[in-house]
C-alpha positions as CSV (number, residue, x, y, z in Angstrom):
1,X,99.7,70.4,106.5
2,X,103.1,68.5,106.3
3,X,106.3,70.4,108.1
4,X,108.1,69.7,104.8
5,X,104.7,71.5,103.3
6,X,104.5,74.1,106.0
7,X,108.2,74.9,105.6
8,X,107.7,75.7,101.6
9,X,104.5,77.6,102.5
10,X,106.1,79.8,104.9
11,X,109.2,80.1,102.8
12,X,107.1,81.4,99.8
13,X,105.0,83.8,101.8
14,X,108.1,85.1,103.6
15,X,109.5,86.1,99.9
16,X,106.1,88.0,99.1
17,X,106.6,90.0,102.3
18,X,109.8,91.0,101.6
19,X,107.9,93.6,98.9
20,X,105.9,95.1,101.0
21,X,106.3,98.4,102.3
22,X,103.4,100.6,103.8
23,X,104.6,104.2,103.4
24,X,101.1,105.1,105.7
25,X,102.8,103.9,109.1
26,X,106.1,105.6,108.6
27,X,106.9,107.7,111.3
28,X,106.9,110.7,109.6
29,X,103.2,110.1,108.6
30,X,102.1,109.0,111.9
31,X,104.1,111.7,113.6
32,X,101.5,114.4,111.1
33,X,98.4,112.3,111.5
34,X,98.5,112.5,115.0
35,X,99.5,116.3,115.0
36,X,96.2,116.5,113.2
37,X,94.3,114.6,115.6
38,X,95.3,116.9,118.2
39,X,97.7,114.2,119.9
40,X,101.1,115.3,118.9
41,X,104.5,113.5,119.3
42,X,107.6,113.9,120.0
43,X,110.1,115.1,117.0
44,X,111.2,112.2,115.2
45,X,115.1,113.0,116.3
46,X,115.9,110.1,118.7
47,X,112.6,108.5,119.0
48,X,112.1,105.0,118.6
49,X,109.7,102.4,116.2
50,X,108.3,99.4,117.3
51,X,106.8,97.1,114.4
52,X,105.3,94.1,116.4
53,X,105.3,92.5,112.8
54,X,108.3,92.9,110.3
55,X,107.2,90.2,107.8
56,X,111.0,89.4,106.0
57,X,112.2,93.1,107.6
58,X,112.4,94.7,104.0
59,X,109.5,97.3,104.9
60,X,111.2,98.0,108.5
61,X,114.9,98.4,107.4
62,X,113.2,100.7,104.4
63,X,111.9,102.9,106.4
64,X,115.0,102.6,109.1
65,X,117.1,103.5,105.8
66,X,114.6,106.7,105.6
67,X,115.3,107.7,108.6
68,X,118.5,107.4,109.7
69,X,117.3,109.7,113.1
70,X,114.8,107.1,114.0
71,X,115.9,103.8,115.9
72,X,113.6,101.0,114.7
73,X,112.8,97.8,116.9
74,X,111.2,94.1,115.2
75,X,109.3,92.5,117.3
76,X,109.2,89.7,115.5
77,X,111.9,86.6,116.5
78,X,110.5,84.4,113.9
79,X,112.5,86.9,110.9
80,X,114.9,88.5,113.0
81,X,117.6,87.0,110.7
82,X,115.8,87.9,107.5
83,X,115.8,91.3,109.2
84,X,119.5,91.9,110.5
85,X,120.3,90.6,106.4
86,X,118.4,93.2,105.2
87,X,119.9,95.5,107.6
88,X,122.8,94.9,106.6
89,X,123.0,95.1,102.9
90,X,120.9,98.8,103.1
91,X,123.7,99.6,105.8
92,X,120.9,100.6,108.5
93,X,122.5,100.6,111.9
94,X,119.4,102.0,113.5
95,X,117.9,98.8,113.7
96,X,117.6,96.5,116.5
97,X,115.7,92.8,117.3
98,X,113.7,92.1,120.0
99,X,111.9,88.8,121.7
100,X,108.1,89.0,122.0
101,X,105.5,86.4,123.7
102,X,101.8,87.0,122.7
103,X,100.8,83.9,124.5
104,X,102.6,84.8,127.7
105,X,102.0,89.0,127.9
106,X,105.9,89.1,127.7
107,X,108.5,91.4,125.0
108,X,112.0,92.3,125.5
109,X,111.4,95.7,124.2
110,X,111.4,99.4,126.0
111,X,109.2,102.1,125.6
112,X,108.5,103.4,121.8
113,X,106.8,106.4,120.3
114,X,105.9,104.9,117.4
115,X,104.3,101.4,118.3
116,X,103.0,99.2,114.6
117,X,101.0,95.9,114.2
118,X,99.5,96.3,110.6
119,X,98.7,92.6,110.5
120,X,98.9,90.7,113.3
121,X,95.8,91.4,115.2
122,X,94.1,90.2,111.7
123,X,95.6,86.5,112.2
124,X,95.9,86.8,116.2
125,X,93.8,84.2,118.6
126,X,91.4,86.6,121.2
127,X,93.8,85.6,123.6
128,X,97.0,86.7,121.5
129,X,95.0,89.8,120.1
130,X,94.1,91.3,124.6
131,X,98.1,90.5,124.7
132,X,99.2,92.9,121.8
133,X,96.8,95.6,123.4
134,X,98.1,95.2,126.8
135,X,102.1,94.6,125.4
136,X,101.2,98.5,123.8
137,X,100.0,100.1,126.3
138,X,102.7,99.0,128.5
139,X,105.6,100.0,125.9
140,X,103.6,102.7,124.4
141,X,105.8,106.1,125.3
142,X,103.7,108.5,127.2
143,X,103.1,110.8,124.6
144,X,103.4,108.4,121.7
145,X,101.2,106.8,119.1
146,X,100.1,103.3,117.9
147,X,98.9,101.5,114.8
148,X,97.0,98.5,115.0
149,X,96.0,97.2,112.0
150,X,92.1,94.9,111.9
151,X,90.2,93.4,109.1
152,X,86.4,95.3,109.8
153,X,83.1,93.2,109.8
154,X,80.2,94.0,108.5
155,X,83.4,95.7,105.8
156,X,84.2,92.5,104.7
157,X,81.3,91.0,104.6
158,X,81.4,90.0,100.6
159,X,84.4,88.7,100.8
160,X,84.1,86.2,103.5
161,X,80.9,85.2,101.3
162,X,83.5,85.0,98.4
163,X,85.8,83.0,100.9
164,X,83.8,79.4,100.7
165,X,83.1,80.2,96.7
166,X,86.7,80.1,96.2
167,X,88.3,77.9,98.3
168,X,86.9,74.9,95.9
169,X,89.2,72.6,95.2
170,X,92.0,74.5,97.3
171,X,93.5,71.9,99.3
172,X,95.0,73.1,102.6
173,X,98.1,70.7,101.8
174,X,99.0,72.2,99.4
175,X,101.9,75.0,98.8
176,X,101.1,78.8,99.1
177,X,101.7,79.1,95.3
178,X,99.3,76.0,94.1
179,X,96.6,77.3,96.1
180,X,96.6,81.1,94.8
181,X,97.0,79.2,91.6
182,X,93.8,77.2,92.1
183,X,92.2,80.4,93.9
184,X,92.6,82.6,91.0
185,X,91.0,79.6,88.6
186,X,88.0,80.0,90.6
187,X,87.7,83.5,90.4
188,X,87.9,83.9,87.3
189,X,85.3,81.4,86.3
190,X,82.9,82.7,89.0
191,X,83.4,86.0,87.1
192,X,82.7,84.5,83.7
193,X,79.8,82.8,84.8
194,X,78.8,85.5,86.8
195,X,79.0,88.4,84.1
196,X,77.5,85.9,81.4
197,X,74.1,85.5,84.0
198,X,72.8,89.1,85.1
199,X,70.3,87.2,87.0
200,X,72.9,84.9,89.1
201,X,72.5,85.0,92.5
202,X,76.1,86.0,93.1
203,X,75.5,88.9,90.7
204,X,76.3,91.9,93.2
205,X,79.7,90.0,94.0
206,X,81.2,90.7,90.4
207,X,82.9,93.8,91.2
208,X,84.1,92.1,94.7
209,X,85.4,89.1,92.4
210,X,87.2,91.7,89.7
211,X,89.3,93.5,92.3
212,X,90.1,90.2,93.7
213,X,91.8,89.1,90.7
214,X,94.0,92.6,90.3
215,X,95.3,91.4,93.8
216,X,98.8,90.3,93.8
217,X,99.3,86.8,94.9
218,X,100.6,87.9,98.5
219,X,97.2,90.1,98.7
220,X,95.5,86.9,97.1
221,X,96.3,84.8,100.0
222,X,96.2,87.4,103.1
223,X,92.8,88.3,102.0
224,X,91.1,85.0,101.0
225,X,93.6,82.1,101.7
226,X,95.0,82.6,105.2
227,X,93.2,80.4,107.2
228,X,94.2,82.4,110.3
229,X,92.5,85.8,109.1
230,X,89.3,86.4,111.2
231,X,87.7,89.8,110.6
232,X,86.4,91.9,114.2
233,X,83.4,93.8,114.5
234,X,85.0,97.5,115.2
235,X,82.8,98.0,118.6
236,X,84.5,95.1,120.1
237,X,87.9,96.0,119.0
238,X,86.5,99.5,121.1
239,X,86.2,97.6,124.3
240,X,89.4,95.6,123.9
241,X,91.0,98.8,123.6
242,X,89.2,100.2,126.7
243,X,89.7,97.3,128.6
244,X,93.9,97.7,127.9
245,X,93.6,101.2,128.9
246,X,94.3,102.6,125.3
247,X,91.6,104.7,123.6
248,X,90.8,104.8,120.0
249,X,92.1,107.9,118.2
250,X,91.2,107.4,114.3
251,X,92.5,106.1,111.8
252,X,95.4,106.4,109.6
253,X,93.2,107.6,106.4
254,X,90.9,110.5,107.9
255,X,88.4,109.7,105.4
256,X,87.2,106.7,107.0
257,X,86.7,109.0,110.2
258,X,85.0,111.7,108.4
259,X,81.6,112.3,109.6
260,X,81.3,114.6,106.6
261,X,81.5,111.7,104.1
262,X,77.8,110.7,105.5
263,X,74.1,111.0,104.2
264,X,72.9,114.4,106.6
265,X,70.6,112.6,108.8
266,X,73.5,109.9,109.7
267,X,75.8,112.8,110.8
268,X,72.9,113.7,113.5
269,X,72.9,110.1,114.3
270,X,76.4,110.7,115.6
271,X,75.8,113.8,117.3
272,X,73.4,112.5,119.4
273,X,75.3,109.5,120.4
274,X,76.4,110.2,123.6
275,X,74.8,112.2,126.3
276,X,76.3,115.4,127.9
277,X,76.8,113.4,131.3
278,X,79.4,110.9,129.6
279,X,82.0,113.5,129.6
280,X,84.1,115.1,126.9
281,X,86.0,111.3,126.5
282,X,83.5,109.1,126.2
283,X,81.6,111.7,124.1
284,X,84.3,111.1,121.5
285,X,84.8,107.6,121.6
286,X,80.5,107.3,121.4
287,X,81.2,109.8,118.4
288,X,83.7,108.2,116.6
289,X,82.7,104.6,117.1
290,X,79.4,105.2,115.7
291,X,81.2,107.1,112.9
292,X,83.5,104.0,112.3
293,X,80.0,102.2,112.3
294,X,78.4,104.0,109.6
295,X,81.0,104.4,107.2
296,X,81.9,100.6,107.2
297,X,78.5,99.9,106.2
298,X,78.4,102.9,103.4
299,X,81.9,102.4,102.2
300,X,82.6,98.2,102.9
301,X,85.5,99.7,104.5
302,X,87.6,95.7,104.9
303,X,90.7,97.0,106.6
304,X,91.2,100.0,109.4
305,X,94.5,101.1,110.7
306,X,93.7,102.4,113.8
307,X,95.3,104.9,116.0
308,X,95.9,104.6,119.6
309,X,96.7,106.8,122.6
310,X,97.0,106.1,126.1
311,X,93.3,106.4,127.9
312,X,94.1,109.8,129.9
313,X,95.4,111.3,127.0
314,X,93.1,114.9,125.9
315,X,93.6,115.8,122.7
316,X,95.4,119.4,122.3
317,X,93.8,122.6,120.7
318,X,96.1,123.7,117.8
319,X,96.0,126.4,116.0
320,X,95.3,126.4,112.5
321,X,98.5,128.4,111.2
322,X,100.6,126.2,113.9
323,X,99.2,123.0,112.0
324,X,100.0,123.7,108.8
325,X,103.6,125.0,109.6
326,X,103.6,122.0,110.9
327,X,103.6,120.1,108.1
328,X,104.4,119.0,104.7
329,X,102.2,118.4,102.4
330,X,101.8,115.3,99.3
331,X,98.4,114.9,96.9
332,X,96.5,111.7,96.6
333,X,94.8,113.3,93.6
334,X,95.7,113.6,89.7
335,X,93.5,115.4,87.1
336,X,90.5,113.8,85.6
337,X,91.8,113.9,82.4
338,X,95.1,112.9,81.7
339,X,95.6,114.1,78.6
340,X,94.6,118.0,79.7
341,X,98.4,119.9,79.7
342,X,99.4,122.6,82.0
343,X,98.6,124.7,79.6
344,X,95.2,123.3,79.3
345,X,94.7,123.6,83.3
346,X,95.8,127.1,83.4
347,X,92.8,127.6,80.2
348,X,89.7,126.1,81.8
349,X,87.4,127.5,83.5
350,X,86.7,124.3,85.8
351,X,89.2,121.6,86.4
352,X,88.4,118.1,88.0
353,X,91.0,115.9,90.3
354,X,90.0,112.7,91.2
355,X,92.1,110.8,94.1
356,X,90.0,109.7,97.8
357,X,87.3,112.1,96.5
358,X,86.5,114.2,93.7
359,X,87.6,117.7,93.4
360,X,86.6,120.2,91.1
361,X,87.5,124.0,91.2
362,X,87.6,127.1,89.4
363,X,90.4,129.1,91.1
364,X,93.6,129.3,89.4
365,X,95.6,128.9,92.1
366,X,94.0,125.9,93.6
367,X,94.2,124.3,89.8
368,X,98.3,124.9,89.8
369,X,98.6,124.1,93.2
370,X,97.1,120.7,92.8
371,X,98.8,120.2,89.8
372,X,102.5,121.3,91.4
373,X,101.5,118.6,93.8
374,X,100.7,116.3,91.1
375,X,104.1,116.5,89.4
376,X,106.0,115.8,93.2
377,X,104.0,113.2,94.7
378,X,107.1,111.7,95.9
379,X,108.3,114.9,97.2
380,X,106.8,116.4,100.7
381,X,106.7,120.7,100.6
382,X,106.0,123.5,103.0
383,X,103.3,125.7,103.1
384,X,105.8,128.4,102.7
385,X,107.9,127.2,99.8
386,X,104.7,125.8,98.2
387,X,103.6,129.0,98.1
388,X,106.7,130.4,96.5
389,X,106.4,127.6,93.8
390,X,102.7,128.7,93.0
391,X,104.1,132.5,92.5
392,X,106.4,131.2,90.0
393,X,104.6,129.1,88.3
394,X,101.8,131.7,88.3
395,X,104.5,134.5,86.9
396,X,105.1,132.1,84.1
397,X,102.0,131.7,82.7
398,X,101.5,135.2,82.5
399,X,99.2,135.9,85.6
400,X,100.8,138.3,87.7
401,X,100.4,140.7,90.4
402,X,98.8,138.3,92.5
403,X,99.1,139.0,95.9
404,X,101.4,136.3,98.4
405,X,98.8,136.6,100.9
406,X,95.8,135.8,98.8
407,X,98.0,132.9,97.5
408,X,99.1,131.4,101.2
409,X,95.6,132.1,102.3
410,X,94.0,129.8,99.4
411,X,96.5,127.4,99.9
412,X,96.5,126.9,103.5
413,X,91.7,126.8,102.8
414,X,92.9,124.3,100.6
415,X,94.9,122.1,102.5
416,X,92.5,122.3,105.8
417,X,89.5,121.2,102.9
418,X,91.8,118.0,101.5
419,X,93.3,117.0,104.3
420,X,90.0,115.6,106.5
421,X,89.5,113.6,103.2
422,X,92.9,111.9,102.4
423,X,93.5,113.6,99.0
424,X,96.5,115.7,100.8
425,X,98.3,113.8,103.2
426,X,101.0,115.4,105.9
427,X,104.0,114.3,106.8
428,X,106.5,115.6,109.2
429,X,109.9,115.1,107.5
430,X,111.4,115.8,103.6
431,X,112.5,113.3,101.6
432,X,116.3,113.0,102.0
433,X,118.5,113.3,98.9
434,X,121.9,111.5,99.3
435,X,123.9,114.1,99.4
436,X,127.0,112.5,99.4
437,X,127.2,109.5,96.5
438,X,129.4,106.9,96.1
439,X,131.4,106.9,92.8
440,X,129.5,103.7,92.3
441,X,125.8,104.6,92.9
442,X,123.9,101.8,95.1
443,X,120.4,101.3,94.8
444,X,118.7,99.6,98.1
445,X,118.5,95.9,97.8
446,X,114.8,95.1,97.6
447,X,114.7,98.3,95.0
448,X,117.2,96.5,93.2
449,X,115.6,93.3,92.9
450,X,112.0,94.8,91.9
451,X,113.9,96.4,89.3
452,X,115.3,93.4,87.8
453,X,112.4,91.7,88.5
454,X,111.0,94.3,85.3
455,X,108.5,95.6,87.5
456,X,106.9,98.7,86.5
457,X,107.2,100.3,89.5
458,X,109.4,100.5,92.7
459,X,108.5,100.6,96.1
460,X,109.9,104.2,97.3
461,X,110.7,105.3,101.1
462,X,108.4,108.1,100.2
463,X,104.8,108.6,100.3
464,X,103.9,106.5,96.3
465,X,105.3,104.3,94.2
466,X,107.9,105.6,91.6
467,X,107.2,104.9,88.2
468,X,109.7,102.7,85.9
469,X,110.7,103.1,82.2
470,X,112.9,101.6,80.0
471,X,115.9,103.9,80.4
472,X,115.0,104.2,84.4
473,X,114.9,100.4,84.6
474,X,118.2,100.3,82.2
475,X,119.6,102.5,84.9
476,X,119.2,101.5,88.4
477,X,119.1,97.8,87.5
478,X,122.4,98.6,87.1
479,X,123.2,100.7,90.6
480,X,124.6,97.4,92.5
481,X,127.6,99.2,93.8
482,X,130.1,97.7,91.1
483,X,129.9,100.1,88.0
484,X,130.8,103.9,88.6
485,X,128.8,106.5,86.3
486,X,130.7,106.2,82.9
487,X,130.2,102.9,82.7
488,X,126.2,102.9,83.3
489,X,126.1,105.8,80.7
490,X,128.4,104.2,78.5
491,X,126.2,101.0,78.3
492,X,123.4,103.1,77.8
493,X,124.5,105.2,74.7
494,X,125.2,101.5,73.2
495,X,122.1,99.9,73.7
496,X,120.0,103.6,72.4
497,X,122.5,102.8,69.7
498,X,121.2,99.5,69.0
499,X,117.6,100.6,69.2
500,X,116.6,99.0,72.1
501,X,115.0,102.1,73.7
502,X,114.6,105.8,72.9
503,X,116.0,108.9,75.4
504,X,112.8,111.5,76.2
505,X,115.9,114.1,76.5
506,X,116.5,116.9,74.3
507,X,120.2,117.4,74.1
508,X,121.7,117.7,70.9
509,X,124.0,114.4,70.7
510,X,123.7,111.0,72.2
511,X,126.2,111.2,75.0
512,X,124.5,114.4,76.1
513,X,121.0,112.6,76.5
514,X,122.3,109.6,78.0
515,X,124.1,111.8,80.5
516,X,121.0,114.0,81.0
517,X,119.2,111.1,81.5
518,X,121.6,109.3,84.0
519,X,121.4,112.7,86.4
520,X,117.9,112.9,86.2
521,X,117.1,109.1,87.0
522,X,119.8,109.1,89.8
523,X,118.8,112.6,91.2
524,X,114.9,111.0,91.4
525,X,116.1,108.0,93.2
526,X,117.9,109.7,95.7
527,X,115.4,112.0,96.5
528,X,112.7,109.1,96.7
529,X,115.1,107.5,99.8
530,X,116.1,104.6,97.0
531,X,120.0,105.1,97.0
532,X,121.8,103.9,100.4
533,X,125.4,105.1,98.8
């Protein structure tokens, strides 16, 4: 490739980046999934993040802008300008830059509780990937957790088969953008041709081939067009570990450590991996590498983030109350049907959620528990005040007299059920309202930007994505810093005049609804972590 070429390429994938933030590897999440794993951290007050790969820093200074308490480090000279801009504009002091050398075993960094390369070791020579291992273990805080983020074979298998179908007619001089163009052409006539000819040899890619084509272009090219990626068989990335003196923990999404998940006879398989006179540690590491094993092969698991501790590290007995008080709680799951009400939950006799896994129950307070959960996912909760919120909501549909201990007890059955299988996932810190806004309301800058953009979604500091209407999308498109609230509701009551959008409020006149509206929309974006002022 040309350096004019290679300049453009870079340039283009450096702006994809810049939308990407992974809610999974924030410190509050990492700080519960290792809690859970019996390898708890330090409290997030004062300790310090270290992302070995930053991309264009948005993903970094958004979580930084989360959590104010946290001091976050990039690791990654090639952006650090990108990064301090970002910084910057979201007005996140608590981040810093640091010099790394993969090729050389050296960084200019300090120790770190939190330690994150989500992508590197995917693109990483063998050389470069034994240096990000060592580089961890030697900055890794004694008591403190890291993420290191592969590409799994056999997982992958059907897509590196895909690979070579693809990569027709992509020429490797050619921008980032012309070959995801060319890329998606050829999916989507492998896909015709493919769906047309049930006999086709390719037949059992087509599925492969249609969630290829829902990718973004960003995903497009990580997955099948970086030249660079190179998946690793998940006992080798084992003995690498071993080898720096780090030992493998889990993974970030339990279900894809869950011995549960497997056929009966593969769960004795495990069992029996490792004999009584390997001790308690390499018991564990023969259990869960054979677990890792298995479920690759069921699930065509492609990508692992996996969890790291230092070698002499024992996990820590805790007890089940001291866990869940431990935590706070979001759902991965939604019900079946979305067109059942409340109403209509609280009236079965069997309701289904469907998330990770598939959950169906008959007890009431499991159905309004999941569905509070449902209506918050951007919102982290208690086991206490969760269970206060069930009461209620219990009161007001007419069942009362139900007792708080039976409730806390179901809920806490429920939570230790979900939370092995990723359809409840803990966290260790609320989301942060602003408390204190500006007159003029300002929205973070790369929420701004997806917002013009007229995406449908925004990428929140908290655990999903938040949904985007019209009059939410007339709104914070709006939250640049230089209109105070009048204004924004004022334009809003004139363009609901002029029929370009309806207000879901019920207040009686038009300047009621649009300021109804306006609280509501600003009051959701603060608590999602979206406004920096």
């Amino acid at each position: 490739m040309k350096p004019d070429q290679k300049a453009r390429t870079e340039s283009a994938l450096a702006g994809w980046d810049d939308l990407r933030i992974d809610p999974a590897v924030s410190p509050s999440r990492l700080a519960a999934r290792a809690l859970m794993l019996g390898y708890p951290v330090r409290g997030l007050n004062g300790s310090h993040y270290l992302d070995f790969e930053a991309g264009a820093g948005a993903g970094l200074v958004a979580q930084a802008a989360a959590f104010p308490e946290v001091v976050f480090t990039c690791a990654s000279p090639d952006q650090s300008t990108s990064v301090k801009s970002f910084a910057l504009q979201a007005r996140a002091q608590n981040v810093e830059v640091r010099d790394i050398n993969l090729a050389r075993f050296q960084a200019d960094i300090d120790t770190h509780d939190f330690i994150v390369a989500n992508d590197v070791f995917a693109t990483a020579s063998t050389a470069e990937r034994m240096a990000l291992l060592v580089l961890t273990k030697q900055h890794l805080a004694e008591d403190g957790i890291a993420c290191i983020g592969i590409d799994v074979f056999p997982g992958g298998r059907q897509r590196d088969e895909l690979r070579e179908l693809v990569l027709q007619g992509v020429k490797a001089g050619d921008t980032a953008e012309d070959q995801v163009a060319r890329a998606r052409e050829n999916l989507r006539r492998l896909a015709t041709d493919i769906a047309a000819d049930k006999t086709s040899k390719y037949a059992y890619l087509l599925e492969e081939l249609k969630q290829l084509l829902r990718e973004n272009d960003a995903d497009l090219y990580r997955d099948v067009l970086d030249p660079r990626r190179r998946t690793c068989a998940i006992e080798d990335f084992f003995a690498m570990a071993q080898a720096a003196k780090l030992q493998v923990v889990g993974d970030v999404d339990p279900l894809k450590t869950n011995v549960e998940i497997l056929p009966i006879d593969q769960q004795e398989e495990v069992r029996k991996q490792t004999p009584p006179e390997g001790g308690p540690e390499r018991a564990r590491q023969g259990r869960l590498l054979k677990t890792c094993q298995l479920i690759d092969l069921q699930t065509n698991v492609r990508h692992r983030k996996i969890l790291l501790v230092h070698a002499e590290r024992s996990p820590v007995k805790t007890g089940t109350a001291d866990l869940l008080d431990g935590l706070l709680f979001t759902s991965m799951l939604s019900r079946q049907d979305p067109r059942m009400t409340d109403a209509d939950l609280l009236q079965a006799q069997q309701v289904v959620f469907e998330g990770p896994v598939r959950y169906q129950t008959a007890s009431i307070i499991e159905i309004v528990t999941l569905a509070l959960l449902e209506q918050n996912k951007q919102f982290p909760v208690g086991m206490s005040r969760l269970a206060m919120h069930v009461i209620t909501a219990l009161k007001k549909a007419g069942v009362e007299n139900v007792p708080t201990d039976r409730v806390t007890q179901t809920i806490a059955k429920l939570c230790l059920k979900l939370l092995p299988m990723g359809a409840l996932v803990g966290h260790k810190a609320e989301t942060r309202a602003a408390r204190n806004l500006q007159k003029k309301p300002l929205l973070s800058p790369l929420a701004l930007h997806q917002v013009r953009l007229g995406q449908d979604y925004i990428a929140s500091l908290s655990p999903h994505r938040v949904n985007v209407d019209a009059s939410a999308r007339f709104i914070l498109s709006r939250l640049d810093g230089t209109q105070n609230a009048e204004q924004v509701i004022t334009e809003l009551v004139r363009a609901v005049a002029n029929g370009e959008f309806e207000l879901a409020s019920n207040e009686p006149t038009p300047e009621a609804r649009a300021h109804a509206t306006f609280a509501r929309i600003v009051a959701h974006a603060a608590r999602s972590g979206l406004l920096i002022g």
